[in-house]
TIMI-2910 file (N, C-alpha, C, CB; in pm, 1 decimal, decimal comma, always signed):
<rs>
+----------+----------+----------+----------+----------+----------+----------+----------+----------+----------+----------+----------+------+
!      n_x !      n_y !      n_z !     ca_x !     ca_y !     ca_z !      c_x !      c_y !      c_z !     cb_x !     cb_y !     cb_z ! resn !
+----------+----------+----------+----------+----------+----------+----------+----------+----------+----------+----------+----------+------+
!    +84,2 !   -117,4 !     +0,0 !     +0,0 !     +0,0 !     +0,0 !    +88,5 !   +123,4 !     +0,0 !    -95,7 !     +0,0 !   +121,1 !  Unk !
!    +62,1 !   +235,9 !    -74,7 !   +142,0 !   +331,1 !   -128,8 !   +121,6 !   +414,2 !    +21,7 !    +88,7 !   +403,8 !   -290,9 !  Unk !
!   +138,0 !   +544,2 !    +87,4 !   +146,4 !   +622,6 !   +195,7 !   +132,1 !   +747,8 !    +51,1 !   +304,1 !   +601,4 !   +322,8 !  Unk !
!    -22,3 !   +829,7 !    +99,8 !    -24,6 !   +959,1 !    +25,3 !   +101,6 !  +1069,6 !    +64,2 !   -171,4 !  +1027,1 !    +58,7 !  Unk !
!   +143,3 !  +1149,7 !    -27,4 !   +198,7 !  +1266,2 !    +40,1 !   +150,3 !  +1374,4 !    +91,7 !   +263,9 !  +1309,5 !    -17,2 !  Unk !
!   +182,2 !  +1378,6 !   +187,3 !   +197,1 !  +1519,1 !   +332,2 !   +261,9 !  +1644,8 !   +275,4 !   +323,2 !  +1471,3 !   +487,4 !  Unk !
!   +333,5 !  +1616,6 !   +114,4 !   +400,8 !  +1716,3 !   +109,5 !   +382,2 !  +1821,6 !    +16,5 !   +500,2 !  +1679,1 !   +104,8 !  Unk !
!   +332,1 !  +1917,5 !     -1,8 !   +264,8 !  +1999,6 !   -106,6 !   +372,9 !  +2043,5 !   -193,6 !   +182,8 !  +2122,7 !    -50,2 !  Unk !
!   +453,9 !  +2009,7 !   -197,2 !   +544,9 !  +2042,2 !   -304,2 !   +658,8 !  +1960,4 !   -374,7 !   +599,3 !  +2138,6 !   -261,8 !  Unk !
!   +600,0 !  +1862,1 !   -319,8 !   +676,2 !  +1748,2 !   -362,4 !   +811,3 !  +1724,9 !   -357,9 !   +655,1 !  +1731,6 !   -468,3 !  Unk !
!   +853,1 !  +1788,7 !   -204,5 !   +995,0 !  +1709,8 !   -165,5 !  +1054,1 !  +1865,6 !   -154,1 !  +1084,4 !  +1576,7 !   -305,6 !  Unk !
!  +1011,3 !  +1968,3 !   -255,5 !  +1096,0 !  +2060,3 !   -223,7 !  +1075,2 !  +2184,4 !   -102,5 !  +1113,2 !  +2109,2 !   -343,5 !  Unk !
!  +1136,5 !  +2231,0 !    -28,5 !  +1094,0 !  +2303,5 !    +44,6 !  +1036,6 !  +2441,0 !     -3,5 !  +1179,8 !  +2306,8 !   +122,0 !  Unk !
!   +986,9 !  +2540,4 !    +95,6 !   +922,8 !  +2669,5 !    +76,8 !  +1040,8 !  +2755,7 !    +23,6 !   +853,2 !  +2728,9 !   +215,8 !  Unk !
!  +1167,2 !  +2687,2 !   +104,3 !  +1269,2 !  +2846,5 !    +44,6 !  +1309,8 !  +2765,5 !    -75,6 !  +1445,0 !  +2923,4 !   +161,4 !  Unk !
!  +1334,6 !  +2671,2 !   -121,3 !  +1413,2 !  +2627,2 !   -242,7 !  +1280,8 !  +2665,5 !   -316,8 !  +1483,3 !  +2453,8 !   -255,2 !  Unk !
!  +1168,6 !  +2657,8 !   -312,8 !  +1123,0 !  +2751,8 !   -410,2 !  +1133,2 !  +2891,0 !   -419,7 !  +1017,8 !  +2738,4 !   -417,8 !  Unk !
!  +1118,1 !  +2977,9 !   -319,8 !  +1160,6 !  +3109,7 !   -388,7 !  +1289,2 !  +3140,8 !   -425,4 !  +1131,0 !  +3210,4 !   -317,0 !  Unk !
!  +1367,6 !  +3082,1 !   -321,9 !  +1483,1 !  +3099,4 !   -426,6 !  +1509,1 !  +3053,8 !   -598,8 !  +1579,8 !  +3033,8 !   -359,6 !  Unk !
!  +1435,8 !  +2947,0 !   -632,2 !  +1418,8 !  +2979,9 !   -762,1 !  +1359,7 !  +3021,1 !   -840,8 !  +1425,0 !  +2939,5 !   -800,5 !  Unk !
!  +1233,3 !  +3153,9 !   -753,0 !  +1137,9 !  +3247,4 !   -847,4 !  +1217,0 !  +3340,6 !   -818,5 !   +974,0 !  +3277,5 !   -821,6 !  Unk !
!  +1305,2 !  +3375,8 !   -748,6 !  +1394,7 !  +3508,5 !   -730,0 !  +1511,3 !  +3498,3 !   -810,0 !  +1443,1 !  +3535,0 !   -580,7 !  Unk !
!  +1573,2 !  +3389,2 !   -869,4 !  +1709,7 !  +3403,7 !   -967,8 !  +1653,0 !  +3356,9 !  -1081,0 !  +1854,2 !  +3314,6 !   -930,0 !  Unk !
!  +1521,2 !  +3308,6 !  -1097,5 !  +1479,8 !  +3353,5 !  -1262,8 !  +1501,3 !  +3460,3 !  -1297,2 !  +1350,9 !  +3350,3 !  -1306,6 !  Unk !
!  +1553,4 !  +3526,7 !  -1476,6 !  +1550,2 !  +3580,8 !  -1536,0 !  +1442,5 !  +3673,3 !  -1570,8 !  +1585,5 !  +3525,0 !  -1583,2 !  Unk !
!  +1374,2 !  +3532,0 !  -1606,1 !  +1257,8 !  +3602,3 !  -1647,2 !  +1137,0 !  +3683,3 !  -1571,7 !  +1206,7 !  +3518,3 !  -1705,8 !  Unk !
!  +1157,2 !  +3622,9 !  -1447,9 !  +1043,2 !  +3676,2 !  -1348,0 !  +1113,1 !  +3819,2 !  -1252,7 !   +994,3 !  +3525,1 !  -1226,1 !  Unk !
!  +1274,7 !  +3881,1 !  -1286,2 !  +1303,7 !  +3936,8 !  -1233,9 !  +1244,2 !  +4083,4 !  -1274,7 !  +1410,2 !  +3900,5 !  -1226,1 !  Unk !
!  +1194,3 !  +4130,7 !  -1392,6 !  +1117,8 !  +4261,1 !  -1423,3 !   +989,8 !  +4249,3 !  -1379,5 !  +1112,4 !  +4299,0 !  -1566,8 !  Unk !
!   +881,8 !  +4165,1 !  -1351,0 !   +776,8 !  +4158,3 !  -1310,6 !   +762,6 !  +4200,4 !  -1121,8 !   +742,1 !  +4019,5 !  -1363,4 !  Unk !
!   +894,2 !  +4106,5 !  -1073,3 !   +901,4 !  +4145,1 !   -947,2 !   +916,6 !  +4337,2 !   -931,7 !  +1034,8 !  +4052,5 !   -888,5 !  Unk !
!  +1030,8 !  +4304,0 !  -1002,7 !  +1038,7 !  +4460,1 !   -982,3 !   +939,9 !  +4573,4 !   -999,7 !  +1125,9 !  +4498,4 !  -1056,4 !  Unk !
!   +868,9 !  +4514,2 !  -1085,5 !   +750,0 !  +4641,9 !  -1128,5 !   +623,3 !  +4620,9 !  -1013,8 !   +670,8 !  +4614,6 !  -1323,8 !  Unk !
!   +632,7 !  +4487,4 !   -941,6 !   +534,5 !  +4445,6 !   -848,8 !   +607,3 !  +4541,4 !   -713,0 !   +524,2 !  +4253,1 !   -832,3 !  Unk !
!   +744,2 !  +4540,3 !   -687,6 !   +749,2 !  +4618,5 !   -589,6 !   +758,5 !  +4784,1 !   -606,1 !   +849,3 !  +4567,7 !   -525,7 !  Unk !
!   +776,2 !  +4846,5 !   -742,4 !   +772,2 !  +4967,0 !   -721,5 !   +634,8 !  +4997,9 !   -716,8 !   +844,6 !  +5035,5 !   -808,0 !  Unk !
!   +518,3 !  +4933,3 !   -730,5 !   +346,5 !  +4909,8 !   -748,3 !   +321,3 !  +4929,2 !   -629,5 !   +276,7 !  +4764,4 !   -799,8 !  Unk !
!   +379,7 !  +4819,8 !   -522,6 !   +342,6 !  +4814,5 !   -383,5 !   +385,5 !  +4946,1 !   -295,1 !   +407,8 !  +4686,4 !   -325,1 !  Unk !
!   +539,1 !  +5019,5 !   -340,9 !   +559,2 !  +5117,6 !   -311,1 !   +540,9 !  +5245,9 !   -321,2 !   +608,6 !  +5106,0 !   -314,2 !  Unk !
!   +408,3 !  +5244,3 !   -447,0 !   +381,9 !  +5383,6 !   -470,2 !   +213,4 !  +5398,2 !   -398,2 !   +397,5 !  +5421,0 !   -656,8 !  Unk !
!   +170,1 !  +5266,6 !   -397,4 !    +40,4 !  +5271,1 !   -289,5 !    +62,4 !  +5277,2 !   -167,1 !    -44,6 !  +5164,0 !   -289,2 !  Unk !
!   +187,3 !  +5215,5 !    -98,9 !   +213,4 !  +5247,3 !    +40,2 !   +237,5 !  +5413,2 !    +49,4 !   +348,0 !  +5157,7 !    +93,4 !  Unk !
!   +293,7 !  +5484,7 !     -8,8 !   +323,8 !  +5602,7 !    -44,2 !   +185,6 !  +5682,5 !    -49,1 !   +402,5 !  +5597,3 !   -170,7 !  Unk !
!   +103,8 !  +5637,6 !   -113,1 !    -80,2 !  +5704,2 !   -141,7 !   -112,2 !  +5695,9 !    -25,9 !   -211,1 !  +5617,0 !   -241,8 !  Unk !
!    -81,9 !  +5553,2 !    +86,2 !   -153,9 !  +5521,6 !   +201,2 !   -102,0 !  +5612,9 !   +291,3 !   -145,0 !  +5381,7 !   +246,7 !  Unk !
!     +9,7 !  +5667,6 !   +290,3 !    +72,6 !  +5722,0 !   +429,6 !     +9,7 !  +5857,1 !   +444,6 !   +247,3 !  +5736,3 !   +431,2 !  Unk !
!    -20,5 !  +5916,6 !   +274,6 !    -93,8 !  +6044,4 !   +252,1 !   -220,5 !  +6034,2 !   +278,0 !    -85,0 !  +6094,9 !   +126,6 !  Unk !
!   -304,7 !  +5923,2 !   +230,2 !   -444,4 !  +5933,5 !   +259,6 !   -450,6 !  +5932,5 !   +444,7 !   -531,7 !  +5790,3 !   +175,0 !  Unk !
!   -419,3 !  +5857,7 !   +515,0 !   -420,1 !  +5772,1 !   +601,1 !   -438,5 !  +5864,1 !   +746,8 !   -291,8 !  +5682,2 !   +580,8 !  Unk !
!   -355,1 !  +5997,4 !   +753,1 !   -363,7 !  +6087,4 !   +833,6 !   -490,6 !  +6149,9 !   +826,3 !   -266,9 !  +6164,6 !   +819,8 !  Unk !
!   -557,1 !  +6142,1 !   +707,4 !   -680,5 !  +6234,6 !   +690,3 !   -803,0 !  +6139,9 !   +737,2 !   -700,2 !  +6292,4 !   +521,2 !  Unk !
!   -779,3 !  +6009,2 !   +646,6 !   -901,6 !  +5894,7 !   +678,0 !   -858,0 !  +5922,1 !   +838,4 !   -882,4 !  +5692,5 !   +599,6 !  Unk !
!   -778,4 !  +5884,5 !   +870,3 !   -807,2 !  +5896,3 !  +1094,1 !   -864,2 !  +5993,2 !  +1141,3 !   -669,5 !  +5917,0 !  +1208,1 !  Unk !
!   -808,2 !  +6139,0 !  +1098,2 !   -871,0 !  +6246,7 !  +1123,2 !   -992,5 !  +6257,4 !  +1128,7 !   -842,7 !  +6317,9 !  +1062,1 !  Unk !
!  -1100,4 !  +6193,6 !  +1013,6 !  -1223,5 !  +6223,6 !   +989,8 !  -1293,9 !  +6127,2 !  +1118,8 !  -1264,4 !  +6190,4 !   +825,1 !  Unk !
!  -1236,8 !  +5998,5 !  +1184,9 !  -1294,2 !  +5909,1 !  +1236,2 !  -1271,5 !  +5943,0 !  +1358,3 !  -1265,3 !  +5792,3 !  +1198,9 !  Unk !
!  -1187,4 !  +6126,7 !  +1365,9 !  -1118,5 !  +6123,6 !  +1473,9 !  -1032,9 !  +6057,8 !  +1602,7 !  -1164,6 !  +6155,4 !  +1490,5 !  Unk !
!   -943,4 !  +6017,0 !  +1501,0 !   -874,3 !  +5851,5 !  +1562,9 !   -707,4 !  +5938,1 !  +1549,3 !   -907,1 !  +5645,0 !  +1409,7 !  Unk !
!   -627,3 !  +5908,1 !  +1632,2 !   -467,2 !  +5987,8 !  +1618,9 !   -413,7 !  +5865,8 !  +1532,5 !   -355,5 !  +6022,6 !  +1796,8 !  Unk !
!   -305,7 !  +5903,1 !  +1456,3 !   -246,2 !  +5899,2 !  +1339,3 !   -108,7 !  +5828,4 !  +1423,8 !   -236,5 !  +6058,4 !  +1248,6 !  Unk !
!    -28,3 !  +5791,0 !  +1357,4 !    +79,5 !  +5744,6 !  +1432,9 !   +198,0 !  +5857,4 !  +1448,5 !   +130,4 !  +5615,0 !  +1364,5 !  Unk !
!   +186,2 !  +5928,8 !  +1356,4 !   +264,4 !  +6057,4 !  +1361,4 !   +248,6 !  +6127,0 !  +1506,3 !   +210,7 !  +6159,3 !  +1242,4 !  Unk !
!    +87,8 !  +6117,9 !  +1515,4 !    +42,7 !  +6199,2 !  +1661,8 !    +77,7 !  +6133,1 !  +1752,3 !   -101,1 !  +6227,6 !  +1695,1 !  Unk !
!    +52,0 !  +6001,9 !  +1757,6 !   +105,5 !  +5895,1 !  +1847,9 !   +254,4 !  +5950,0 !  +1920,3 !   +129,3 !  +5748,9 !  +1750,2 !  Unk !
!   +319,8 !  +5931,5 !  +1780,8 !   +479,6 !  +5958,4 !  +1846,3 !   +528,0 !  +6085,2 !  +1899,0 !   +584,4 !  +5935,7 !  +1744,6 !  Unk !
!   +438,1 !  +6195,8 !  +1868,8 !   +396,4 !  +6368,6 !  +1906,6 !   +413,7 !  +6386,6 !  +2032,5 !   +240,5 !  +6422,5 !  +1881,8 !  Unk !
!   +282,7 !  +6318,2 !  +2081,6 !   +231,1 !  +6278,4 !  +2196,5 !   +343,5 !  +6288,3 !  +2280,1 !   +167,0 !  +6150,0 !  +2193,5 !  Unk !
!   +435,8 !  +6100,1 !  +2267,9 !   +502,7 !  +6012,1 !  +2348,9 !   +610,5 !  +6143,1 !  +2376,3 !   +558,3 !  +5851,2 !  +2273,6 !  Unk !
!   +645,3 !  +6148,0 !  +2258,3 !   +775,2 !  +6290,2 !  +2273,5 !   +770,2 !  +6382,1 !  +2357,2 !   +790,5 !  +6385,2 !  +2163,0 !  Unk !
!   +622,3 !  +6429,5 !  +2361,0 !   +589,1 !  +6545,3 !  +2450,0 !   +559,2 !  +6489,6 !  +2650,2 !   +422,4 !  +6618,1 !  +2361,4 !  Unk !
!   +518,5 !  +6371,4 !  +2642,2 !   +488,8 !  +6308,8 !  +2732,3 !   +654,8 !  +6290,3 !  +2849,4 !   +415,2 !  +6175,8 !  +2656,4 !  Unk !
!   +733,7 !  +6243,0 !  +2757,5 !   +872,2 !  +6202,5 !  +2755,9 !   +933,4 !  +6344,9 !  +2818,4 !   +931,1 !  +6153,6 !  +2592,0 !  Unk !
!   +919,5 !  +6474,8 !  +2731,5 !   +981,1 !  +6599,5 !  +2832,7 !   +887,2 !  +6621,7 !  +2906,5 !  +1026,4 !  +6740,1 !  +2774,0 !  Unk !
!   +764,2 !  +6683,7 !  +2937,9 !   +678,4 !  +6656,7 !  +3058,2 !   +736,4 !  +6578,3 !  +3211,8 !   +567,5 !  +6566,1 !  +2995,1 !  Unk !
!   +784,5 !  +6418,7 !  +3168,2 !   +852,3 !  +6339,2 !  +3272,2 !   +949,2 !  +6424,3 !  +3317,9 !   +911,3 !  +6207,3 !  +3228,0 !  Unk !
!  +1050,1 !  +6429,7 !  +3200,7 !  +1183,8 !  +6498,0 !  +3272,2 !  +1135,1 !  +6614,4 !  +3348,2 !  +1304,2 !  +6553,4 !  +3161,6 !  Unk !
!  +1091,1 !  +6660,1 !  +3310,6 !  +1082,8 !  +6826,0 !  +3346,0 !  +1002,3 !  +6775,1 !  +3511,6 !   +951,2 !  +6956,3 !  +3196,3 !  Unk !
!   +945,6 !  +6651,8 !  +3516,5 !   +839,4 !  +6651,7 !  +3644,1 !   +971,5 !  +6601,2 !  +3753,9 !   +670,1 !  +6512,8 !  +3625,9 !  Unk !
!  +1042,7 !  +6525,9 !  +3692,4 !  +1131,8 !  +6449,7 !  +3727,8 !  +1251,8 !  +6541,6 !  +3801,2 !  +1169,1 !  +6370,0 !  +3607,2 !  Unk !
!  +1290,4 !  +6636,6 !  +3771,9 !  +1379,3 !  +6781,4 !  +3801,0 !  +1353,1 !  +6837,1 !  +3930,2 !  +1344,3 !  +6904,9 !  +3696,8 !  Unk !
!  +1125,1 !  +6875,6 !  +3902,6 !  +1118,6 !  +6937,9 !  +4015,2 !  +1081,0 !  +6863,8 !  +4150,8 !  +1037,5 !  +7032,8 !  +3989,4 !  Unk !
!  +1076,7 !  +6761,0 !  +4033,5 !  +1040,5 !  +6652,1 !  +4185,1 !  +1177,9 !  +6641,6 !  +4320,3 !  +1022,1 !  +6446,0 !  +4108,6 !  Unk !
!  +1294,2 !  +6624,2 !  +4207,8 !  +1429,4 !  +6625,5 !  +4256,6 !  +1442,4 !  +6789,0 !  +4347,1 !  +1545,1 !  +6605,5 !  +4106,6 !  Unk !
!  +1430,0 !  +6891,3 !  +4267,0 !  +1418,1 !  +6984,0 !  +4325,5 !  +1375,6 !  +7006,3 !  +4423,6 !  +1389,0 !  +7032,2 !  +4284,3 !  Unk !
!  +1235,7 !  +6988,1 !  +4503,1 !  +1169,2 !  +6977,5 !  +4601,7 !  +1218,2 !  +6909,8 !  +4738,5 !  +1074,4 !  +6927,0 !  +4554,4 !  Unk !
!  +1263,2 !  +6782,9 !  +4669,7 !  +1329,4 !  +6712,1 !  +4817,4 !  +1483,0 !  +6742,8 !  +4824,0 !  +1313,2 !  +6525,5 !  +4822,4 !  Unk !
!  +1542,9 !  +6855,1 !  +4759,0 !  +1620,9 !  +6850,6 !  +4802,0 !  +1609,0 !  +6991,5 !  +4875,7 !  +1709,0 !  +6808,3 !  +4722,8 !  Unk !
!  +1489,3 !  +7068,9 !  +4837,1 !  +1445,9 !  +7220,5 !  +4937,5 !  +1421,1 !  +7191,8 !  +5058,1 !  +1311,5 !  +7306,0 !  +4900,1 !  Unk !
!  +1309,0 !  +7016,6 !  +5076,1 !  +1264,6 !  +7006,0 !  +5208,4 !  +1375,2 !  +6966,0 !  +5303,7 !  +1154,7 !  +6911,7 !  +5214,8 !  Unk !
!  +1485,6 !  +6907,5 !  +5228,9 !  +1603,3 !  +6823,4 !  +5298,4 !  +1664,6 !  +7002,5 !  +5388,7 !  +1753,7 !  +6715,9 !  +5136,3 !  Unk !
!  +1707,2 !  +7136,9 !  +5297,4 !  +1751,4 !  +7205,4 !  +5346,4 !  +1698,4 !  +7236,3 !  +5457,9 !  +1769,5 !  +7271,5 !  +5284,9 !  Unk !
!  +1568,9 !  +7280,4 !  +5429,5 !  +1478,0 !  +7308,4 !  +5507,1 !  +1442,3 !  +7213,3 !  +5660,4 !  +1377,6 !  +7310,6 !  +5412,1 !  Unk !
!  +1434,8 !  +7111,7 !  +5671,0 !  +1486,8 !  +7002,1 !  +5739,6 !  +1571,5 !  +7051,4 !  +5865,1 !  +1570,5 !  +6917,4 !  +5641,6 !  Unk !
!  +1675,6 !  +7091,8 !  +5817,6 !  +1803,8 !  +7111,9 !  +5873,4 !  +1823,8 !  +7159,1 !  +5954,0 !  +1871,6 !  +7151,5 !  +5828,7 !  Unk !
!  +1721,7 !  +7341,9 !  +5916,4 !  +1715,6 !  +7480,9 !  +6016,3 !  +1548,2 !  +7472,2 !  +6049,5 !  +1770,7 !  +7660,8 !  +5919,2 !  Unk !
!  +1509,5 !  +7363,1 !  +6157,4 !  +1367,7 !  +7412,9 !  +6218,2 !  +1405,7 !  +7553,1 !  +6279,4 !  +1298,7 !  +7301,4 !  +6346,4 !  Unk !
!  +1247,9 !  +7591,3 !  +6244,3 !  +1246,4 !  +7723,9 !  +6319,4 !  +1217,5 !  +7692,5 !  +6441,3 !  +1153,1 !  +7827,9 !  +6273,4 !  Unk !
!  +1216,5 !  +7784,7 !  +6536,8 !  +1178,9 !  +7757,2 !  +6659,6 !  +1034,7 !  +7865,2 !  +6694,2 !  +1318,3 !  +7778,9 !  +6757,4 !  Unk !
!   +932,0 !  +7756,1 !  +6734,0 !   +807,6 !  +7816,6 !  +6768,3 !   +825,7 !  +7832,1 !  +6918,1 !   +677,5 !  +7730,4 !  +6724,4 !  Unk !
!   +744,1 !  +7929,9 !  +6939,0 !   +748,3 !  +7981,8 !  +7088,5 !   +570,7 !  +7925,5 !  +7102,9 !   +793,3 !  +8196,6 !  +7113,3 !  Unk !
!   +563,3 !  +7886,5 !  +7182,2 !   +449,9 !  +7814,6 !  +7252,6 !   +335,2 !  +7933,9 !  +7306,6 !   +519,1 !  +7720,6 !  +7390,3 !  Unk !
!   +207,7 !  +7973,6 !  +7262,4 !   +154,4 !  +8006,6 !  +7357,3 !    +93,0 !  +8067,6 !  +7467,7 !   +169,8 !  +7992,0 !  +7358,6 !  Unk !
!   +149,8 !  +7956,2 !  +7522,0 !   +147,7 !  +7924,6 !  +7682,7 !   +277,5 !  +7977,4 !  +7746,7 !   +137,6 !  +7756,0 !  +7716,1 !  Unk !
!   +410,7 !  +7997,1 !  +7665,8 !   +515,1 !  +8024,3 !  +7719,2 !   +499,6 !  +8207,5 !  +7702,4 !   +642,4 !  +7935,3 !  +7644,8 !  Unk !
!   +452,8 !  +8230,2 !  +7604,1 !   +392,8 !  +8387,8 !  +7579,9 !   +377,9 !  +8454,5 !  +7711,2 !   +236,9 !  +8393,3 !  +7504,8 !  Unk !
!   +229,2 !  +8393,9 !  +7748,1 !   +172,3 !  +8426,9 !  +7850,2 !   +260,8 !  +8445,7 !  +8025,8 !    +69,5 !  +8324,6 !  +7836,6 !  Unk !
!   +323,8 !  +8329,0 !  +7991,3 !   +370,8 !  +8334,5 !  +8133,0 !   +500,7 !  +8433,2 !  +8130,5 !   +408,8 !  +8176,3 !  +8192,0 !  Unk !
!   +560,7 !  +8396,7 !  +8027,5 !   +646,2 !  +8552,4 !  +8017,7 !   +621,5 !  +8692,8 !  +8064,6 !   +657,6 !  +8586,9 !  +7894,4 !  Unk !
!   +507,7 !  +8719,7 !  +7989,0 !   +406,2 !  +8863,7 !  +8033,7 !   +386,3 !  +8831,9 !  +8197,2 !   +213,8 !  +8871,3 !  +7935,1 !  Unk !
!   +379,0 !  +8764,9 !  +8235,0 !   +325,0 !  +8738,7 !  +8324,9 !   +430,8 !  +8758,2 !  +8453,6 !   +266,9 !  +8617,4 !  +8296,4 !  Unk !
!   +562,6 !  +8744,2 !  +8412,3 !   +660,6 !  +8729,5 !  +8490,7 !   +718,9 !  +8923,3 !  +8495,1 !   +773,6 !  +8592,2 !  +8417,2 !  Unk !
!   +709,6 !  +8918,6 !  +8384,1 !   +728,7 !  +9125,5 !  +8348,4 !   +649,1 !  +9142,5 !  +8468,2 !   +634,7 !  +9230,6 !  +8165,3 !  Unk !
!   +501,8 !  +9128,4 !  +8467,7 !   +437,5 !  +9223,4 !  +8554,1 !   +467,9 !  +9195,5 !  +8717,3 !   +280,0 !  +9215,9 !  +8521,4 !  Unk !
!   +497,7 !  +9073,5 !  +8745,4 !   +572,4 !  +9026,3 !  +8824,5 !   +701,6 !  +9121,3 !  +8888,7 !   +606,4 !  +8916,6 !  +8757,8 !  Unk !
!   +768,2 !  +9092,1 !  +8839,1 !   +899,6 !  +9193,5 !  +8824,5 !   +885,4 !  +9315,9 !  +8785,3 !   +994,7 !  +9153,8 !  +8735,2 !  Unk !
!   +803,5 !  +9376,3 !  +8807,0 !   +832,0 !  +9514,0 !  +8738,6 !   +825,6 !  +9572,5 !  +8905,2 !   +694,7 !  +9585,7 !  +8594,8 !  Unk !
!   +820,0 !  +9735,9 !  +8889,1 !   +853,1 !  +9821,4 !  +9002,6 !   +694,8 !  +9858,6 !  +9091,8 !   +937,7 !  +9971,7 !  +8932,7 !  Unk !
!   +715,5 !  +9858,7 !  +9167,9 !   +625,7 !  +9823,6 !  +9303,1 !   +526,9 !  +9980,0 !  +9264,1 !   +743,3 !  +9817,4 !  +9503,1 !  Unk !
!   +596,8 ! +10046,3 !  +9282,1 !   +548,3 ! +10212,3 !  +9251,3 !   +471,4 ! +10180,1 !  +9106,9 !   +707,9 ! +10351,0 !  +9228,4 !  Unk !
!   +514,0 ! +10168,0 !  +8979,3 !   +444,4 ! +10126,4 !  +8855,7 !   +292,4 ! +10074,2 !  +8860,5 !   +525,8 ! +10019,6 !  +8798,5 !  Unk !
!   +288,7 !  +9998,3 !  +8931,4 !   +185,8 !  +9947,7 !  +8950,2 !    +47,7 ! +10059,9 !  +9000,2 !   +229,0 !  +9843,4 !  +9041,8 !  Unk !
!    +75,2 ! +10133,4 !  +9115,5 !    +33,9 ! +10210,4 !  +9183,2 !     -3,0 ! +10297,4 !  +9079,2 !   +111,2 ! +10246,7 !  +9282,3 !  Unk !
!   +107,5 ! +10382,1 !  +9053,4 !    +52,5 ! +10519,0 !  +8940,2 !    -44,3 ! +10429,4 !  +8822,5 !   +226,7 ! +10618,9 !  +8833,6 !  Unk !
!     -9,5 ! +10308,8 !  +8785,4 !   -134,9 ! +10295,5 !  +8680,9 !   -249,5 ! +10302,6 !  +8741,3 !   -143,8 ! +10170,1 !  +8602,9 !  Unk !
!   -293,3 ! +10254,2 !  +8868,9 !   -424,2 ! +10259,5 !  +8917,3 !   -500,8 ! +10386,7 !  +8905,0 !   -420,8 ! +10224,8 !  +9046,1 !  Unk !
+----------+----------+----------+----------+----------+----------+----------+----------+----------+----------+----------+----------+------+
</rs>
């Protein structure tokens, strides 16, 4: 009993065939005119293609990469003041101010009138 073939090309592989539709002679002007064909519609497409998105209001890949670019300095620039900042709070950090309490206010005043002159007191009355 014979075993059908599995093999659609009968033994030869996928690249041993193009390699021998690519060093034909004869098929080498057809290719060529097939790829300057493909390259002058990719060329139509890149022109149409910004406008067809536009209308569907859809971004373009041009805008895409606009975008990323602009997105990209945005970072840095966030990235700077971010750096910037902790290194203000770090200074800042360094020299607390000193708050006066208050309560320490009060008793201060409190110690003036304390201490002050015996007579003073009197003439304000």
């Amino acid at each position: 009993m014979k075993k059908k073939s599995t093999d659609l090309f009968g033994g030869f592989t996928l690249n041993d065939i193009i390699e021998k539709l690519f060093s034909s002679k004869k098929l080498q002007p057809v290719l060529d005119r097939t790829v300057e064909q493909m390259m002058r519609v990719k060329s139509g497409l890149d022109t149409i293609m910004p406008m067809a998105l536009g209308a569907f209001n859809l971004p373009s890949a041009e805008d895409i990469r606009r975008l990323n670019n602009e997105v990209a300095k945005l970072d840095s620039k966030l990235e700077t003041l971010s750096k910037m900042l902790t290194v203000n709070k770090k200074v800042k950090r360094k020299k607390p101010a000193k708050k006066v309490k208050p309560s320490a206010q009060v008793s201060h005043e409190e110690t003036k009138k304390d201490t002050s002159s015996p007579g003073t007191e009197e003439s304000q009355q």
